[in-house]
N, C-alpha and C positions, 0 to 999 in steps of 0.2 A: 300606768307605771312610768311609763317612758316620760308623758310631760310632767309628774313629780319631781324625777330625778332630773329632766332641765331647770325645772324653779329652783330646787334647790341648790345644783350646781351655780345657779345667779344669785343665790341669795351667800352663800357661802364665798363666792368669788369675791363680791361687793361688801363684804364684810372684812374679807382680806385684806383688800383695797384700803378701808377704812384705818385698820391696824396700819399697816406699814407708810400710810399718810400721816397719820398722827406720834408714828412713835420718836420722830425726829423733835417734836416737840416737849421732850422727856429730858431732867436738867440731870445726863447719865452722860460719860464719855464712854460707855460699852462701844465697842467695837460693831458688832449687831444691831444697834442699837442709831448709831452716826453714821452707817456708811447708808442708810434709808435716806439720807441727804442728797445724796448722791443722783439717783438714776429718776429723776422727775418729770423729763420728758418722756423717757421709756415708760412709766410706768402711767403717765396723762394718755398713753397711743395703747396702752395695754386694756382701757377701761371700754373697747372698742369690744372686748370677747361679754362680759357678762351684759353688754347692753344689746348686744346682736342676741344671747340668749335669751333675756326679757322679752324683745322685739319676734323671737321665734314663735316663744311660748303664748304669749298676750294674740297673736296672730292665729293660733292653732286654739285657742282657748279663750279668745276674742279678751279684749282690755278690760282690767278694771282698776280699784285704787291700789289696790299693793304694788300692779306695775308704775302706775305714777308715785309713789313713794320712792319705790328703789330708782328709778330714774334721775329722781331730785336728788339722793342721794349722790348717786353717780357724778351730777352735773355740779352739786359742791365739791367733788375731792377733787375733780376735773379745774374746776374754778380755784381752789388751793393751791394746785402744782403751777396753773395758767400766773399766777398771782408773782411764784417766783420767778417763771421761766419769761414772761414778757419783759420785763425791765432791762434784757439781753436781745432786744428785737429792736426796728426802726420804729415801731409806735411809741416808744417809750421815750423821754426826753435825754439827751442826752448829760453824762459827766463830764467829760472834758469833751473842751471848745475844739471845734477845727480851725487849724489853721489856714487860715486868708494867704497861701501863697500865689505869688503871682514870677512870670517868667524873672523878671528882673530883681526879683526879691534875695538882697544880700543877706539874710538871716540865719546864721546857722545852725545846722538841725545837726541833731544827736539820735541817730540807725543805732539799735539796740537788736541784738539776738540772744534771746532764753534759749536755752534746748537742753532738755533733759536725753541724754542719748546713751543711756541703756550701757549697764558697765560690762555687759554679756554680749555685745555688738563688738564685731570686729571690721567693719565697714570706714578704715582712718582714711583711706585715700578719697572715699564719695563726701565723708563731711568735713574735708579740707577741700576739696571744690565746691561745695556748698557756700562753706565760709569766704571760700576768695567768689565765688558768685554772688552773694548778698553785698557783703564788704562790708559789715558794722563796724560803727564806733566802737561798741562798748560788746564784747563776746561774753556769756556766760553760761557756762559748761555743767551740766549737773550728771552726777554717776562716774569722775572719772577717776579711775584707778592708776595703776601703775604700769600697765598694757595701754592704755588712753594714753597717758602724759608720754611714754616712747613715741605711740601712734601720732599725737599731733606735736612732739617738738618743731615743725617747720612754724607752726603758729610764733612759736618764741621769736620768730626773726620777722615774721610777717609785722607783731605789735611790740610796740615798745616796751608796754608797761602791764603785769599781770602778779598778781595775787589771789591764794588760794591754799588749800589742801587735799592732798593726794589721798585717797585711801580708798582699801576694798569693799567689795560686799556693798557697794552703791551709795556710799555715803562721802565721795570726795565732791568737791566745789572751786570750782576755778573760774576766776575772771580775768580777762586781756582786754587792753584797752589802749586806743590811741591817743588817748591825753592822761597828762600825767597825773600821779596822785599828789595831793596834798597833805594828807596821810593814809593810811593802811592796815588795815588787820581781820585776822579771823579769830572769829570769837566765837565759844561753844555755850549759847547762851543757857539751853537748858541740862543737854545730854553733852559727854566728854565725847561722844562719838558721831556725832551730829556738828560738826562747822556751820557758819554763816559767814560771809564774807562784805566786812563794812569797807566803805573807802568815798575819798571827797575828793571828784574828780574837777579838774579845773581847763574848762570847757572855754574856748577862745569866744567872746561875745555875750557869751553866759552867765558866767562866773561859774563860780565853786553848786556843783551841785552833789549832793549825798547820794551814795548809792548801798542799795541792800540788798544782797544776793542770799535766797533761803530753800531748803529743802527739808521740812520738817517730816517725822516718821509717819508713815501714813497707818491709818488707822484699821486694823485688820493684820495687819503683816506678822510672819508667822516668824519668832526667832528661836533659837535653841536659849537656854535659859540653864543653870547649873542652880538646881534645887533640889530637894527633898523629895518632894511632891512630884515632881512633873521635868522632864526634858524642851516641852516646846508649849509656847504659850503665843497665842495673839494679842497685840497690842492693842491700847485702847486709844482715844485722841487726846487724852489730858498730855501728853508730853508735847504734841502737835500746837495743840491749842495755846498751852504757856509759851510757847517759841515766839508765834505770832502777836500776841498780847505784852511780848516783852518788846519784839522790836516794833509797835505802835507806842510804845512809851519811849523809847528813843525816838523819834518822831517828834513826839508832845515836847517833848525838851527842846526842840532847835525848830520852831515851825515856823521862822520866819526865813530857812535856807529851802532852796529848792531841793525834794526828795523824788527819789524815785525805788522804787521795793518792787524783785522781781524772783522770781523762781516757778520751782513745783511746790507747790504750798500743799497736794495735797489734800485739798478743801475744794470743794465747790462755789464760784464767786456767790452761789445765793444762801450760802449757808448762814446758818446764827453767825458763828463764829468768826467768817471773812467780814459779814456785815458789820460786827462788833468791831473789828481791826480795824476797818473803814473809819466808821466814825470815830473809835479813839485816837485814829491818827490825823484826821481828817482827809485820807490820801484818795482819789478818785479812780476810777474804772475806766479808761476808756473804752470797754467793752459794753458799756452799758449805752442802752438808746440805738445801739450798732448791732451787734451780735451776738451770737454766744461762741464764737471762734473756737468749739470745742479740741483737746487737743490729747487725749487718754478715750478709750486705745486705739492705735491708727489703724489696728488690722482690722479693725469691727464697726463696720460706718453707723449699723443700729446702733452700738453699745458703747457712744462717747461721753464722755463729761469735759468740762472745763473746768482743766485744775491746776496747770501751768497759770501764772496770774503775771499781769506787770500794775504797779499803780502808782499813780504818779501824782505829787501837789500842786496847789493852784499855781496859777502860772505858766504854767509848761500846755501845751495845747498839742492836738495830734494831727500830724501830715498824713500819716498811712499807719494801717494796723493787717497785718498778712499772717495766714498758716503759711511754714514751711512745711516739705517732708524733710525728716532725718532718717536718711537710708538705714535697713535695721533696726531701729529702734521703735518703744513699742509706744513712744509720742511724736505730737506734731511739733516743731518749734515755733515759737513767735517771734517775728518782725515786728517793730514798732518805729516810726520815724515819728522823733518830737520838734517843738521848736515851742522859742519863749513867745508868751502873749501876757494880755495885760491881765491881770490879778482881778477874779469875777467878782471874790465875797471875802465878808468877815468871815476869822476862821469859827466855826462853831463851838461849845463846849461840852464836850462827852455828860451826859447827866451823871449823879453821884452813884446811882443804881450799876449804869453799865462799869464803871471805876472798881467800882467794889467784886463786880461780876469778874471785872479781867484779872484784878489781883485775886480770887479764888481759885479762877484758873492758871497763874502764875505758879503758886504755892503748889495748889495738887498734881500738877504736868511737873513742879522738880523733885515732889517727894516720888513719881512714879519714873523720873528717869533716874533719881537713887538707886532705887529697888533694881533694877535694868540694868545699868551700868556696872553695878557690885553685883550680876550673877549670869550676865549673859557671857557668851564664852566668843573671844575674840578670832 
């Protein structure tokens, strides 16, 4: 009875496994359905239980083919997840170049800090020594409210020049920056309550480089909802999804200026979706070839992903790419130091398939932040 109910707990396990490997590969923005994108390493280190039960069983019941079946099994979904999660590892080749700096090297670099830091953190004095300990160029603030904006006005004197929007409930966006802008705005490309912050900063040595600072709704998130039916609903990634795919099409329109696109996206750098943004913008990783610099959730070292993103166009090459901690909050920050290098390639052209794929998801991410915006309760 006993080694029955082992095989079958392996056979059931390995089936599971099967499910939640493939369901990412489903053309659904369910909410259930997208966040399977997610946990690919946890879930390559998880396929360690039903293959130690195989190994039990096949041992107590000596080998035969059904345990090399399920094995092979195993060692594909294990090779599927391996498939994403390696091109975030030193095997992999790299997207952007490093930069050749050397002690005498008059070049100027652009120190960029992401940080989502949490609109439920009350921690202002650790991430104003944080910030005067880094000392970036270019600051970008994600979750900050109007408790934050009191907490860091010393920043307004520290940087000269910032733009942004304040609001609650995790959805403000603020950037400071030590050079000035060329112009400025936030724009709510898909949700009224969802900011993005564009701006062309003019960078001494540089020139004019674009910047896009984004926090799209993550997918799963539980809101209140004023309907008929129902109080509280979880969100799907179609609103997520159209955010990203619109501002890769600002991109496509100016891709002979230097860009740089940075936030909590939200996404997983190996998902469809960031991949698809990629190449419709043609904007680079430097995470890839290097790490997976995961940075959600910092209290749980098992249980991280990499969803904070920076990506940057040809030309721009990377000095350094660092985790911070942000005291409090339930992300890591990123450091990034860039500097200009020579232009690697022709820009490539998105095929007409993936074009049509992101205006599907453009359309369906605004008829669902419609729906959302006219019934959630502010």
């Amino acid at each position: 009875m006993f080694l029955k109910l082992l095989l079958w707990a392996s056979r059931v396990l390995v089936l599971l496994m099967v499910v939640v490997c493939l369901l990412p590969l489903l053309p659904s923005g369910e909410w259930w359905v997208r966040l399977w994108d997610f946990p690919r390493l946890q879930l390559t280190a998880a396929l360690v239980f039903p293959l130690l039960l195989l190994a039990i069983h096949a041992w107590l019941k000596r080998p035969r083919k059904e345990h090399a079946a399920w094995v092979a099994v195993i060692l594909a979904i294990a090779g599927w997840h391996l498939y994403h999660i390696l091109p975030f590892t030193p095997v992999w080749p790299t997207e952007v170049p490093s930069a050749e700096m050397r002690s005498d090297d008059d070049r100027t670099t652009l120190k960029v800090l992401t940080a989502n830091i949490t609109f439920k953190n009350n921690h202002y004095a650790e991430l104003l020594d944080m910030v005067r300990r880094e000392d970036p160029d270019l600051l970008l603030l994600i979750e900050v409210d109007s408790a934050w904006e009191e907490g860091l006005a010393p920043l307004d004197d520290y940087y000269d020049y910032r733009v942004g929007e304040v609001r609650d409930e995790g959805q403000g966006l603020v950037l400071w920056s030590r050079y000035p802008f060329l112009d400025e705005q936030v724009e709510h490309l898909v949700s009224e309550r969802r900011p993005s912050v564009f701006a062309t900063l003019d960078v001494p040595s540089m020139g004019s480089v674009r910047f896009v600072g984004a926090h799209p709704v993550p997918p799963g998130l539980e809101e209140d909802i004023k309907s008929d039916e129902d109080t509280e609903a979880r969100r799907d990634s179609r609103e997520r999804d159209a955010e990203l795919m619109l501002i890769a099409n600002r991109v496509q329109e100016d891709p002979d200026n230097r860009w740089l696109v940075t936030g909590d996206f939200n996404d997983v750098g190996w998902s469809h979706t960031t991949r698809l943004f990629a190449d419709l913008s043609d904007l680079k990783d430097p995470r890839r070839g290097r790490r997976l610099l995961s940075t959600y959730h910092s209290a749980y070292p098992f249980w991280r992903y990499p969803i904070d993103h920076l990506f940057v166009s040809d030309g721009l090459h990377l000095v350094e790419l660092e985790r911070v901690k942000v005291i409090g909050s339930d992300h890591f920050g990123i450091v990034t130091t860039l500097a200009v290098g020579r232009k690697d390639q022709e820009k490539p052209e998105a095929s007409e398939e993936e074009e049509e794929e992101a205006q599907e998801m453009v359309e369906e991410g605004e008829e669902d932040a419609a729906e959302h915006d006219a019934g959630a309760s502010e």
